[in-house]
MINU-993386 format. One line per 2 residues: for each residue x, y, z of N, C-alpha, C. Coordinates in steps of 0.2 Angstrom, whole numbers, plus 5000, padded with zeros to 4 digits. Layout:
X Y Z X Y Z X Y Z  ...
! end
This chain:
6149 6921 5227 6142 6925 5225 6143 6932 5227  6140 6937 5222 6139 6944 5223 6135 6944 5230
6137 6949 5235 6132 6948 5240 6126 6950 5238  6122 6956 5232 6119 6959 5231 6113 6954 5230
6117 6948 5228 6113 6942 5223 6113 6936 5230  6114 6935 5236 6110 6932 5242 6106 6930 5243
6104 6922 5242 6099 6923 5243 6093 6922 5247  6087 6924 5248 6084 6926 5257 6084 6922 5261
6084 6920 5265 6083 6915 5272 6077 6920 5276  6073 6918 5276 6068 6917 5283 6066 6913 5287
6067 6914 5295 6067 6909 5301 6062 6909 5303  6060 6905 5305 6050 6906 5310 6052 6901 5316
6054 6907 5320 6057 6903 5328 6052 6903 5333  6053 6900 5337 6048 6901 5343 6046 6895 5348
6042 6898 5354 6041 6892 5357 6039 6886 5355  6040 6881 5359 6035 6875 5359 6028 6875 5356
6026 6874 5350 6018 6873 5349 6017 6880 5349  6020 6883 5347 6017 6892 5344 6014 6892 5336
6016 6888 5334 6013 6889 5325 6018 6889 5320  6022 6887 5324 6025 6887 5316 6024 6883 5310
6025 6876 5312 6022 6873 5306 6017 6873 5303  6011 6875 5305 6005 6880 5303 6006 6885 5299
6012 6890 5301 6014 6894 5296 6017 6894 5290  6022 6887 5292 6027 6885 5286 6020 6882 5281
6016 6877 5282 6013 6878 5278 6008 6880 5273  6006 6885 5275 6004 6890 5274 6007 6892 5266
6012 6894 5269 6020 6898 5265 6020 6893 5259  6023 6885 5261 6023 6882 5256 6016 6880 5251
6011 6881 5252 6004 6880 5248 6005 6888 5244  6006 6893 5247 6007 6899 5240 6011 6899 5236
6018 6896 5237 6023 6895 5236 6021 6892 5229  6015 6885 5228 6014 6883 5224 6008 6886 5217
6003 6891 5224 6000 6894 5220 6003 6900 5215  6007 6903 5217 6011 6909 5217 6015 6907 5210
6018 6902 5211 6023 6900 5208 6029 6904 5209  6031 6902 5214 6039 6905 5217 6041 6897 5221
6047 6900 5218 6052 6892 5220 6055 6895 5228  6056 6890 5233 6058 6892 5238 6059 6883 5239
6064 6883 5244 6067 6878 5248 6064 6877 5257  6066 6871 5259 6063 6871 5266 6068 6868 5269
6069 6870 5277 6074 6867 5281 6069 6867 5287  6068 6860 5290 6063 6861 5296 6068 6856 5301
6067 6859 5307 6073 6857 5313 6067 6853 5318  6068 6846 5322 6063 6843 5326 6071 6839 5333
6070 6842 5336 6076 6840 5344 6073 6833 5343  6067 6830 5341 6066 6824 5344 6069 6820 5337
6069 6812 5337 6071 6808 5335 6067 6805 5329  6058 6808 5331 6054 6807 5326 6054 6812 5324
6054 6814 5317 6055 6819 5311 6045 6823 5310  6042 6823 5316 6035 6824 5315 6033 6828 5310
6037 6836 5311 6036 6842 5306 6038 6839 5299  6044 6837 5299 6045 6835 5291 6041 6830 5289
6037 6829 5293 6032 6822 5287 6026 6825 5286  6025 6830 5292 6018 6835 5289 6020 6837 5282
6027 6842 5284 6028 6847 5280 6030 6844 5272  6031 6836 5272 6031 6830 5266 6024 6830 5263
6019 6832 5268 6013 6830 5264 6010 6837 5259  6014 6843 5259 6012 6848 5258 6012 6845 5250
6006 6850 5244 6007 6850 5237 6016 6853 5235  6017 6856 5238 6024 6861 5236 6030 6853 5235
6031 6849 5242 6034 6847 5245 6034 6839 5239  6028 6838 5240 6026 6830 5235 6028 6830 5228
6027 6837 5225 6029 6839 5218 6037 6838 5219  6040 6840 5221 6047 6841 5221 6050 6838 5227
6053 6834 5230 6055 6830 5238 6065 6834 5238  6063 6837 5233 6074 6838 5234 6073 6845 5237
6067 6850 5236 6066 6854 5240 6066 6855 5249  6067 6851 5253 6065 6852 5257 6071 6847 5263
6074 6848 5268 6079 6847 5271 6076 6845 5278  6078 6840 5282 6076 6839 5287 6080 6839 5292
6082 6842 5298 6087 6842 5304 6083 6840 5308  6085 6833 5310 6080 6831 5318 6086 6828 5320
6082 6827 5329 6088 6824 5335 6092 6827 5337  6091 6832 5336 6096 6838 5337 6094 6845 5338
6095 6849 5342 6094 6856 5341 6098 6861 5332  6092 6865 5330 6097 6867 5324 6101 6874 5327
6103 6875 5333 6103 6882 5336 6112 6879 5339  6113 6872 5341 6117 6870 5343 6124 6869 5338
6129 6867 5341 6135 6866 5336 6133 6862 5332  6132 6856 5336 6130 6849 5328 6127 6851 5322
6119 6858 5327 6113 6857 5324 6116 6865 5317  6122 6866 5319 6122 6874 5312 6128 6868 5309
6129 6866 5310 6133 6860 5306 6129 6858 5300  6126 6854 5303 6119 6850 5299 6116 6857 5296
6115 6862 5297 6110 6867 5294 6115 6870 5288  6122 6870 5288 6126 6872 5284 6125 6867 5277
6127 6861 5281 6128 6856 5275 6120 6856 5271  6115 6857 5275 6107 6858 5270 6105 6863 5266
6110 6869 5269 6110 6875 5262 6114 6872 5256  6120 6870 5259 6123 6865 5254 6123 6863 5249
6118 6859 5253 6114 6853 5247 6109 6854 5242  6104 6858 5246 6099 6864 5243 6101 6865 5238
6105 6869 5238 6108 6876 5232 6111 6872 5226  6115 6864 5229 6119 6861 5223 6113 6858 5217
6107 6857 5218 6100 6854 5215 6096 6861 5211  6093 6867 5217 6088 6873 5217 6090 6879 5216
6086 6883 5213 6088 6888 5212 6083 6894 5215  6081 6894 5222 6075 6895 5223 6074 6904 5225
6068 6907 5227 6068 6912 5226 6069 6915 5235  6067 6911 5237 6066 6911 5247 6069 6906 5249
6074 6904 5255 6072 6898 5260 6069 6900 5265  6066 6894 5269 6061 6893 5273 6065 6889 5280
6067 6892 5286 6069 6887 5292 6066 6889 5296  6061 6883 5298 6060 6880 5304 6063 6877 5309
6063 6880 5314 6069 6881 5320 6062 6875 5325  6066 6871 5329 6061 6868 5335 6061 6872 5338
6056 6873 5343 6054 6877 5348 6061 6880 5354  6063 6874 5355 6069 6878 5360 6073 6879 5358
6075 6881 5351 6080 6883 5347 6083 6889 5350  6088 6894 5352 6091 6899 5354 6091 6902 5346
6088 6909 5344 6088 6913 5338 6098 6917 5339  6102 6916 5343 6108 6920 5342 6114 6916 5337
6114 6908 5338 6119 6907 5335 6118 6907 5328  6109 6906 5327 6108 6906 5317 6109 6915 5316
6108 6919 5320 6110 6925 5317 6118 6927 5319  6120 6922 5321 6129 6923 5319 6131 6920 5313
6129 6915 5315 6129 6912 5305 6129 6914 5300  6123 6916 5300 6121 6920 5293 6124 6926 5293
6127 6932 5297 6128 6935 5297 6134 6938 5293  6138 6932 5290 6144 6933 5286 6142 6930 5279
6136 6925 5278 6137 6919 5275 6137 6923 5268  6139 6918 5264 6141 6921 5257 6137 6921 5250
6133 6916 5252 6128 6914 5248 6120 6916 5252  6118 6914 5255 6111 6917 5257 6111 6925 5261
6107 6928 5262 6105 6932 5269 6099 6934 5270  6099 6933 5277 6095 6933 5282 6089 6939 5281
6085 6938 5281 6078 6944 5279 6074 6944 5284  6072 6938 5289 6068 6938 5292 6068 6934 5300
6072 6935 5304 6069 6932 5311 6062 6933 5313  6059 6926 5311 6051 6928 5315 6049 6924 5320
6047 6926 5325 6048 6924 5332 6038 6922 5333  6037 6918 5332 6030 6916 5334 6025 6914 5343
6025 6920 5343 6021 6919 5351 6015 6916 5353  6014 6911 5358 6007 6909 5358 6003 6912 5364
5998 6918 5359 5995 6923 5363 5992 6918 5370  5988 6913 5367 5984 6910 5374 5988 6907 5378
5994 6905 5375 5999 6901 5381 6004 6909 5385  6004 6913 5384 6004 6919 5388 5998 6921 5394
5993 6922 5389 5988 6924 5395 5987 6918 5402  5989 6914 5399 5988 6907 5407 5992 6908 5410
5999 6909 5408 6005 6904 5412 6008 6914 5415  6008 6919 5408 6010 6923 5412 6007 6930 5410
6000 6930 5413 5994 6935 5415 5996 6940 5408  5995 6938 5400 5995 6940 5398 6001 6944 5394
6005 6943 5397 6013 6945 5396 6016 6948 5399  6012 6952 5405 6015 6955 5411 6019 6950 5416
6019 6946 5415 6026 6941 5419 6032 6940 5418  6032 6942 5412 6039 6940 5408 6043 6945 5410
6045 6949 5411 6049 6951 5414 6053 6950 5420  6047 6952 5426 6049 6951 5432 6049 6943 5432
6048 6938 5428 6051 6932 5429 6057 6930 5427  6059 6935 5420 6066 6934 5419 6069 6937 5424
6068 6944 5428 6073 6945 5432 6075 6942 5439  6068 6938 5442 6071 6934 5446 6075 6926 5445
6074 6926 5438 6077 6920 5434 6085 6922 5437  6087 6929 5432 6093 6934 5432 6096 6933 5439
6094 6936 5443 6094 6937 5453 6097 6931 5456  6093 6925 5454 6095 6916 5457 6101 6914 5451
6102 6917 5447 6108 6917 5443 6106 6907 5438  6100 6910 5436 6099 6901 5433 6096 6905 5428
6095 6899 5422 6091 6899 5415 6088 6894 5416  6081 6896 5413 6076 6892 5411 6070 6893 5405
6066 6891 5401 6063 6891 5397 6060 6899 5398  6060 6902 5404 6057 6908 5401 6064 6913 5399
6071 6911 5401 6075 6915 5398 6073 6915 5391  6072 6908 5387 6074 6906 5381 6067 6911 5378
6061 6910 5380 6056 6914 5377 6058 6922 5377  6059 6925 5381 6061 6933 5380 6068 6933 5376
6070 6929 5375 6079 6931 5372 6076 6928 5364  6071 6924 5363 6069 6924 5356 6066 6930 5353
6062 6933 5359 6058 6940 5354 6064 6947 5354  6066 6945 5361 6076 6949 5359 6076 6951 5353
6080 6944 5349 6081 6943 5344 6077 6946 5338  6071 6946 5339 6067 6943 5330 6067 6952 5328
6064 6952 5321 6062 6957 5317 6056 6955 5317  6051 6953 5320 6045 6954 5319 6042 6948 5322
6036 6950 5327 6033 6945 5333 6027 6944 5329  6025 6937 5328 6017 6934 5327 6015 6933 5332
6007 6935 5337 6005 6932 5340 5999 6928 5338  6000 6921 5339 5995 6916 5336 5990 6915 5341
5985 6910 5341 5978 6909 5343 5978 6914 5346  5977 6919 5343 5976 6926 5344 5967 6926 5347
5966 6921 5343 5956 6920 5340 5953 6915 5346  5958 6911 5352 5955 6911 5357 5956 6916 5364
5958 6920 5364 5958 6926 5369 5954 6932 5367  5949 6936 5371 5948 6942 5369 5952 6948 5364
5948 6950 5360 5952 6955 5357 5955 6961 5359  5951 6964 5364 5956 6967 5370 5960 6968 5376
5966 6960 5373 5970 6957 5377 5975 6959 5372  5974 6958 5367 5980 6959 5363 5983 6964 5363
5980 6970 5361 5986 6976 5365 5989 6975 5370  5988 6975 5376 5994 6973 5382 5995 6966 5380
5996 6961 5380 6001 6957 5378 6006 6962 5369  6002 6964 5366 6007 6968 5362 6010 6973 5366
6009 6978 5370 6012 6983 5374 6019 6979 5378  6017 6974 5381 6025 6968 5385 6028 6967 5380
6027 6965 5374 6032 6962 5370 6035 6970 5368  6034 6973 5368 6034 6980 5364 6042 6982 5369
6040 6980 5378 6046 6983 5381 6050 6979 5380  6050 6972 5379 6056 6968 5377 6058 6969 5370
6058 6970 5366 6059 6972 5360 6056 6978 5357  6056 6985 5356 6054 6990 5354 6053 6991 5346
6061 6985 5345 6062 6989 5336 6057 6983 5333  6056 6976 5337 6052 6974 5331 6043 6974 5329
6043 6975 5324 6035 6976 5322 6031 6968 5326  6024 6970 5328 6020 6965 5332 6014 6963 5328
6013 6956 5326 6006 6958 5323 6003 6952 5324  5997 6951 5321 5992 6944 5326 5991 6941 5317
5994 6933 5323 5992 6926 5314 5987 6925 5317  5983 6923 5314 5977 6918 5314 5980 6914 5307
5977 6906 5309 5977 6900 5306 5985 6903 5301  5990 6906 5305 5996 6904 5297 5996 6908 5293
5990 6912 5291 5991 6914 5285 5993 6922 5286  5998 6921 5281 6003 6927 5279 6005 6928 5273
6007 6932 5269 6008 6933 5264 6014 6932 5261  6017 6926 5257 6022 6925 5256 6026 6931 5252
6023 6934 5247 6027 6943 5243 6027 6946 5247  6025 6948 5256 6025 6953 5259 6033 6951 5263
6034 6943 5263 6041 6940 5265 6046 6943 5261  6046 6943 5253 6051 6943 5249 6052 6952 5249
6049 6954 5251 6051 6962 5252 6053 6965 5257  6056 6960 5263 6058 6962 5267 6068 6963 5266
6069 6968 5270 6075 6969 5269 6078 6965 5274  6088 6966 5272 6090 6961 5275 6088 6963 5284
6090 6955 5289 6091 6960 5295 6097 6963 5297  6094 6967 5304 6099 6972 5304 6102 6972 5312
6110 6967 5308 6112 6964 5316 6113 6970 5321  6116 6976 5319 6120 6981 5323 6114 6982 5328
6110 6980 5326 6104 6982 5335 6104 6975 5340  6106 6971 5337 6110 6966 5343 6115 6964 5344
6120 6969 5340 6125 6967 5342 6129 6968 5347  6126 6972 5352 6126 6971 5360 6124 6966 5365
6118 6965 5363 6115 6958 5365 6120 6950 5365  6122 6951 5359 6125 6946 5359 6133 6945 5361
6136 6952 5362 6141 6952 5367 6140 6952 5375  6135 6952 5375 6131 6951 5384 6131 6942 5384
6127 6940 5382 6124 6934 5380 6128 6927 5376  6134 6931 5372 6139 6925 5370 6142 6920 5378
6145 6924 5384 6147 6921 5388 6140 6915 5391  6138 6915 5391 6134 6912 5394 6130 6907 5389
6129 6905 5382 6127 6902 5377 6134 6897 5377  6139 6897 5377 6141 6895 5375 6142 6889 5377
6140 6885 5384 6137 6879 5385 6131 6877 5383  6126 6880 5381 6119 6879 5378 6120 6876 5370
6126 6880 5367 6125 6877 5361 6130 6870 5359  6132 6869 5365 6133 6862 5365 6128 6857 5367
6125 6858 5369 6119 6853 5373 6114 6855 5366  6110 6848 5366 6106 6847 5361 6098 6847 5365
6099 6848 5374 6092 6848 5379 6094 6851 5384  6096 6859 5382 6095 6865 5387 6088 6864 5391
6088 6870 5394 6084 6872 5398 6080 6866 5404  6086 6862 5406 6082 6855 5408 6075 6853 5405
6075 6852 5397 6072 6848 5395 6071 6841 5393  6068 6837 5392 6069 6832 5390 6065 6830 5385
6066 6824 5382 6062 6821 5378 6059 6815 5378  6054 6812 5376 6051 6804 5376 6048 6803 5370
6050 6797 5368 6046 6797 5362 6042 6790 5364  6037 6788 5360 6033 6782 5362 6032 6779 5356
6033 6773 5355 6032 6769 5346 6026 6763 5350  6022 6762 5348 6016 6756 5348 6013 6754 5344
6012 6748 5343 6006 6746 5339 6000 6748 5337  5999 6748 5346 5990 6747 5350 5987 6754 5350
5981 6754 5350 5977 6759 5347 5976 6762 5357  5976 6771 5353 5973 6772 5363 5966 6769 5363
5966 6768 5373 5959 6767 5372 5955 6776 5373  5952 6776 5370 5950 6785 5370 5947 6787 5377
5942 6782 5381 5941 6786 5388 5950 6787 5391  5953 6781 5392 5960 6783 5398 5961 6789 5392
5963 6788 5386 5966 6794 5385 5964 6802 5387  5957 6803 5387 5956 6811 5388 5956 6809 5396
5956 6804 5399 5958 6806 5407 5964 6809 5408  5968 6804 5404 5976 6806 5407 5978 6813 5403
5974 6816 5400 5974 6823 5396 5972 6828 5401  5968 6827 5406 5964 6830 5409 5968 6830 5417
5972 6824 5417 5971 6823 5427 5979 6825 5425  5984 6822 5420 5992 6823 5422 5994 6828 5415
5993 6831 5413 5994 6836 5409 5996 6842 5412  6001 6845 5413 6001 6854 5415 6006 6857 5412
6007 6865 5413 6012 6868 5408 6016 6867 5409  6020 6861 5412 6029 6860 5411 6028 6854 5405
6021 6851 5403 6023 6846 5398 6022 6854 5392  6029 6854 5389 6029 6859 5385 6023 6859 5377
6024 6851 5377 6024 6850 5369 6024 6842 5367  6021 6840 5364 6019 6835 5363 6015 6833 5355
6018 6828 5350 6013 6828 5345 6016 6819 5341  6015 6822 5337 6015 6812 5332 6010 6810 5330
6008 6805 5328 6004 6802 5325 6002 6796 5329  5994 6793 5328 5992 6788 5332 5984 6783 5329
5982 6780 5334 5976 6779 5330 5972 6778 5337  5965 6779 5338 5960 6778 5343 5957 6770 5340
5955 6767 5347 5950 6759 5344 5944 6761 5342  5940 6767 5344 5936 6768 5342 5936 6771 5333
5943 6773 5331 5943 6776 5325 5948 6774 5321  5948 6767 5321 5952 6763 5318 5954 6764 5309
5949 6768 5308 5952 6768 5300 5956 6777 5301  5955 6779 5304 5959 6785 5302 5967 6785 5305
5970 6788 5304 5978 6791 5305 5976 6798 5307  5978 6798 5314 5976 6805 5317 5984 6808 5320
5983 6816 5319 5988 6818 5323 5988 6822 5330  5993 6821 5333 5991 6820 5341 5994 6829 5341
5993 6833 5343 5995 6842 5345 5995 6845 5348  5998 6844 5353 5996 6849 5359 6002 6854 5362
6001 6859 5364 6005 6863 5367 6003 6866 5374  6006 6866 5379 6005 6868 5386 5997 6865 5387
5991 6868 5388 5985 6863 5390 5983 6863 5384  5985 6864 5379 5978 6863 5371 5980 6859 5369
5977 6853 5366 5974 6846 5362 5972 6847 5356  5974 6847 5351 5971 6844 5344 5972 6839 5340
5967 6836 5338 5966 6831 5336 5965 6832 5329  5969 6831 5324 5967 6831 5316 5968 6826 5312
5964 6826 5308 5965 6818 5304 5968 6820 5297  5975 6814 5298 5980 6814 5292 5979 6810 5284
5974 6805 5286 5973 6802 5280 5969 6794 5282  5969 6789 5279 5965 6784 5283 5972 6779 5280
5971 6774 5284 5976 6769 5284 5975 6763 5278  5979 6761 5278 5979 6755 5271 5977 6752 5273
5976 6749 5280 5972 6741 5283 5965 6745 5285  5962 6752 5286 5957 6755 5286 5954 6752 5281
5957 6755 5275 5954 6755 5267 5950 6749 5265  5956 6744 5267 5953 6737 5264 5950 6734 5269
5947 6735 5275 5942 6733 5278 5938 6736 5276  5935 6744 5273 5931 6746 5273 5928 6742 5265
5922 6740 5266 5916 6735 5261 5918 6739 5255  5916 6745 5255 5912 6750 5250 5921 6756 5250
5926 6754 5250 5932 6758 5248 5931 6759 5240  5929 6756 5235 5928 6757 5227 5934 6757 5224
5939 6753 5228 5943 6749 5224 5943 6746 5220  5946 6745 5213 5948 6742 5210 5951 6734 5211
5948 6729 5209 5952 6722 5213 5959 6721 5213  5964 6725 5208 5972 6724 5207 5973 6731 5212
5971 6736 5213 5972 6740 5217 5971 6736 5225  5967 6732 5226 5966 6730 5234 5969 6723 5234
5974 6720 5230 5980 6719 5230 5984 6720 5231  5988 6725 5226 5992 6729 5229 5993 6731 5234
5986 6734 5238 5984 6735 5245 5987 6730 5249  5983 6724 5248 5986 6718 5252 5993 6716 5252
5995 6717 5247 6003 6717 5248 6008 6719 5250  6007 6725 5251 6008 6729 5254 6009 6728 5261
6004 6728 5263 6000 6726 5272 6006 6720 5273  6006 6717 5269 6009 6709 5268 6014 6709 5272
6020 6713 5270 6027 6717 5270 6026 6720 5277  6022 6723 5278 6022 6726 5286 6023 6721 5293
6029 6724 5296 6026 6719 5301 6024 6718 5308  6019 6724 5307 6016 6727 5314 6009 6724 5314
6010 6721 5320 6001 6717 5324 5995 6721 5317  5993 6727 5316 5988 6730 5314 5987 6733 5308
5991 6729 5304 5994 6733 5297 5997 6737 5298  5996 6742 5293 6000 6750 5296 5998 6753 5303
5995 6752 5305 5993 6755 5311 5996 6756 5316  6001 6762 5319 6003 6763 5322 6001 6768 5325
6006 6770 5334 6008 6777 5336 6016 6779 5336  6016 6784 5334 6023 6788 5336 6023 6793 5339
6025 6795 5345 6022 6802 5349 6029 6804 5353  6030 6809 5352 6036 6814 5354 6033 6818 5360
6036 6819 5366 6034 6822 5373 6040 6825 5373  6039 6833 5377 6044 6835 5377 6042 6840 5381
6045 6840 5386 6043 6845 5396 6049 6846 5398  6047 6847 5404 6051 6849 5412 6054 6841 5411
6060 6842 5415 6064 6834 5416 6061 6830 5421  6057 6836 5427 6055 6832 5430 6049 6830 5430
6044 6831 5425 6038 6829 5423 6038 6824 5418  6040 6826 5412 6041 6822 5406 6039 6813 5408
6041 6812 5412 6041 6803 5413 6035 6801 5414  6033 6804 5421 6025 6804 5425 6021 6805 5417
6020 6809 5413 6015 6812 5408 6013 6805 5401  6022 6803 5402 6023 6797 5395 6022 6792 5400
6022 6790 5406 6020 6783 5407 6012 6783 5408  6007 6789 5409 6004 6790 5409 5999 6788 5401
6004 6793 5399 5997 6789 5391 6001 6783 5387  6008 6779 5390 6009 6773 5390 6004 6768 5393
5998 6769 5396 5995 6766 5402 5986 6768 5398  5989 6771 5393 5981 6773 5389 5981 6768 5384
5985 6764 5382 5985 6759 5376 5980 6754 5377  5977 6751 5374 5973 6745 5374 5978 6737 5379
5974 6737 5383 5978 6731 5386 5978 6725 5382  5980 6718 5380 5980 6714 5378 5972 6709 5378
5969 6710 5383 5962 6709 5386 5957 6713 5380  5958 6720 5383 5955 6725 5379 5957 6725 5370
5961 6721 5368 5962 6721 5360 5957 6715 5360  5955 6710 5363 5951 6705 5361 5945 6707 5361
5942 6711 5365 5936 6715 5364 5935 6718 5360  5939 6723 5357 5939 6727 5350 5940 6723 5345
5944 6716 5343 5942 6712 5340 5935 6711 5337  5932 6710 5343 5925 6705 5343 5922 6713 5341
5920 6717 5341 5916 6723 5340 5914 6725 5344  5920 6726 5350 5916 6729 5356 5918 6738 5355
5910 6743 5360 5911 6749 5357 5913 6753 5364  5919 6755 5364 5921 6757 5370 5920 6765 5372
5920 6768 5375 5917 6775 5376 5923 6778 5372  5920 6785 5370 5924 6790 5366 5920 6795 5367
5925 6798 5374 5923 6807 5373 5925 6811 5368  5929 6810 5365 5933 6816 5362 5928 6818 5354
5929 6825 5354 5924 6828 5350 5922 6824 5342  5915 6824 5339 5916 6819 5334 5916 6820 5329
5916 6829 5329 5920 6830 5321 5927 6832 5322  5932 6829 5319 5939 6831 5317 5939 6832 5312
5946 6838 5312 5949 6843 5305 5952 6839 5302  5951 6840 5297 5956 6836 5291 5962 6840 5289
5965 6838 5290 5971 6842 5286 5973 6842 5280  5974 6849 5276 5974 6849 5269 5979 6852 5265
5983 6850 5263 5990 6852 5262 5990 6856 5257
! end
C-alpha cells in the first residue's frame, strides 16, 4: 500500500480505570451517527473480555460484529500481546474498509513497543497516542501531580520499577493528555495538575474529557505521530523494557478473577468497599447481580477508591419473573427455553469480576468480596422474600450504547 493512503490508528492508553472505555465509546456512537466506518481493537490482561462485551453492546458494534477485535489475557504492549495485535489488523483489513482504527490498550499496557510497531508498518499509521489521566486519582494518591516526579526519581535511585514508572513513561509517550473526572475536583486544580504533566511531556497538548466526549472529525485530522521526539526515549528505555514486554503482569501486578452464581449480599458488599479497598487495589470491574436487585444485570467499576454501579440490562430469569413483563406467550417461551439450556442455580444470573492490584493486596481484597456472596443459609431467606439491607444508592445509571 501507498504510504500516503495508511490507514489511521488511534491508541487511548492509560492507567487502570482512566476512561477509556468511556471514551471508546463515545467514538463508536458517532461513528454511527456520522457515518464513518472505523474498526475497534480493545486489549483486557484479564481472562474475562469485560471491555469487549461493553464495547459488543455498542449501536456501531451490534450493527456490524466483524468490526471489532478483541485481545484479552494478555497484555497488548507485550510480545504475545503485538502478535495478537498484528494478526487483528490482519483480519480487520481482510473484511473492512474502514476510515479510522480504534486501540484500546489495558491500563498497564507500556505505549513504546505499539509505537515501535507502527512505526514501519505498511498498511496503517499511527495519528494518535492518547494517554488518558485520571484527574481525581492524581489529586489523592499524588497531591495533584506534584509527586510524579520526585516519585519516579526515587523509583530511578532504588533502581526498581513500579506502576508509577509505567504512568509518567505513558504520558512520555503520548501526543496528547486527557484528564478525565476532571468534574470531581475543583476547577482550579487543573492547571497545576496540567503545569506537572506539562514538565513530563512539553510537546503534548493537555486537555480535560468530561464523560468521553470528543470529537471523532477532530481525531481524523490529526497528523501522523512524530516518532523523532522519542526517539531518544526509546533508546534510554529499550534496555530495560525488554524483560517487560515479555511478562504479560509487570509491575508486580496481579490478577483475580471471581465466577459465581450467588447474588452479593449488598450490606457485606459496601462494607468490604469501605474497610479493604485502597489505592494498590488498582482496578476492578465485571458484571454481577445484588439480592436485593435481582432482576437487574449490573456493572461493577471501580478504579483506585471510586465505585460505580451501572445497570447493563435485566436478566432473562428477571423478565419472566416479572408478572407485567408484556410478553408475548411464544416470547416467554422462548424465554423459558432458553433458561432451560442454562445451567447455573439462578437462570442467567451470574457474577464475573476481574480484580487487578498490588501482588501483595490483590488476594486479602478478592477473598474479601468472595465473603460478600449470599451464604447458603442466606439464599433460603431471599428465597422466601426476605428484604436484606441495601445501602448502595438507589438510583442507578443505565448504560446506553
Amino acid at each position: 500500500m501507498n504510504k500516503s493512503n495508511r490507514i489511521p490508528v488511534v491508541v487511548l492508553n492509560g492507567f487502570l480505570g482512566s476512561g477509556k472505555t468511556t471514551l471508546f465509546r463515545h467514538l463508536l456512537a458517532q461513528s454511527v451517527k456520522k457515518d464513518i466506518p472505523v474498526c475497534a481493537i480493545v486489549n483486557d490482561m484479564s481472562e474475562l473480555d469485560v471491555d469487549g462485551e461493553l464495547l459488543g453492546t455498542t449501536d456501531a458494534v451490534e450493527d456490524n460484529t466483524s468490526i471489532l477485535e478483541s485481545i484479552h489475557n494478555c497484555l497488548i504492549s507485550s510480545d504475545k500481546g503485538i502478535k495478537k495485535l498484528d494478526q487483528a489488523i490482519e483480519k480487520l483489513l481482510s473484511t473492512q474498509t474502514p476510515e479510522l482504527i480504534i486501540v484500546e490498550t489495558s491500563g498497564s499496557s507500556h505505549p513504546m513497543p505499539l509505537v515501535e510497531y507502527f512505526k514501519d508498518h505498511s498498511t496503517v499509521k499511527l495519528i494518535g497516542m492518547f494517554v488518558l489521566v485520571d484527574s481525581l486519582m492524581l489529586s489523592h494518591d499524588f497531591n495533584y501531580g506534584e509527586q510524579l516526579i520526585p516519585r519516579l526519581q526515587n523509583n530511578l535511585s532504588e533502581g526498581k520499577r513500579d506502576t508509577v514508572n509505567l504512568l509518567v513513561e505513558q504520558i512520555m509517550f503520548c501526543s496528547h493528555v486527557f484528564l478525565t473526572k476532571s468534574d470531581r475536583i475543583g476547577d482550579d486544580k487543573l492547571p497545576h495538575i496540567a503545569s506537572f504533566i506539562k514538565n513530563i511531556n512539553p510537546f503534548a497538548s493537555t486537555h480535560s474529557l468530561r464523560f468521553g466526549k470528543l470529537d471523532i472529525e477532530a481525531i481524523q485530522e490529526l497528523e501522523e505521530y512524530d516518532y523523532f521526539k522519542v526517539a531518544q526515549l526509546i533508546e534510554e528505555l529499550k534496555p530495560v523494557l525488554v524483560q517487560e514486554k515479555q511478562e504479560d503482569r509487570p509491575y508486580n501486578l496481579a490478577t483475580r478473577v471471581l465466577n459465581d452464581d450467588r447474588p452479593f449480599h449488598p450490606q457485606r458488599l459496601w462494607n468490604v468497599c469501605h474497610e479493604y479497598l485502597d489505592q494498590r487495589i488498582y482496578r476492578s470491574k465485571g458484571f454481577f447481580w445484588l439480592a436485593t436487585r435481582d432482576q437487574h444485570s449490573l456493572l461493577w467499576n471501580q478504579a483506585a477508591g471510586g465505585i460505580n454501579l451501572e445497570i447493563i440490562g435485566t436478566w432473562r430469569a428477571g423478565i419472566l419473573e416479572d408478572e407485567e413483563n408484556g410478553l408475548l406467550p411464544e416470547e416467554i417461551e422462548h424465554l423459558e427455553k432458553m433458561i432451560a439450556r442454562d445451567p447455573r442455580r439462578f437462570g442467567d444470573r451470574h457474577c464475573d469480576l476481574t480484580v487487578i492490584g498490588d501482588a501483595s493486596q490483590v488476594d486479602r481484597f478478592t477473598a474479601a468480596l468472595e465473603a460478600s456472596f449470599l451464604t447458603e443459609e442466606e439464599i433460603k431467606l431471599w428465597k422466601s422474600g426476605f428484604k436484606f439491607e441495601d445501602p448502595w444508592p438507589k438510583n442507578i445509571v443505565k448504560i446506553v450504547g
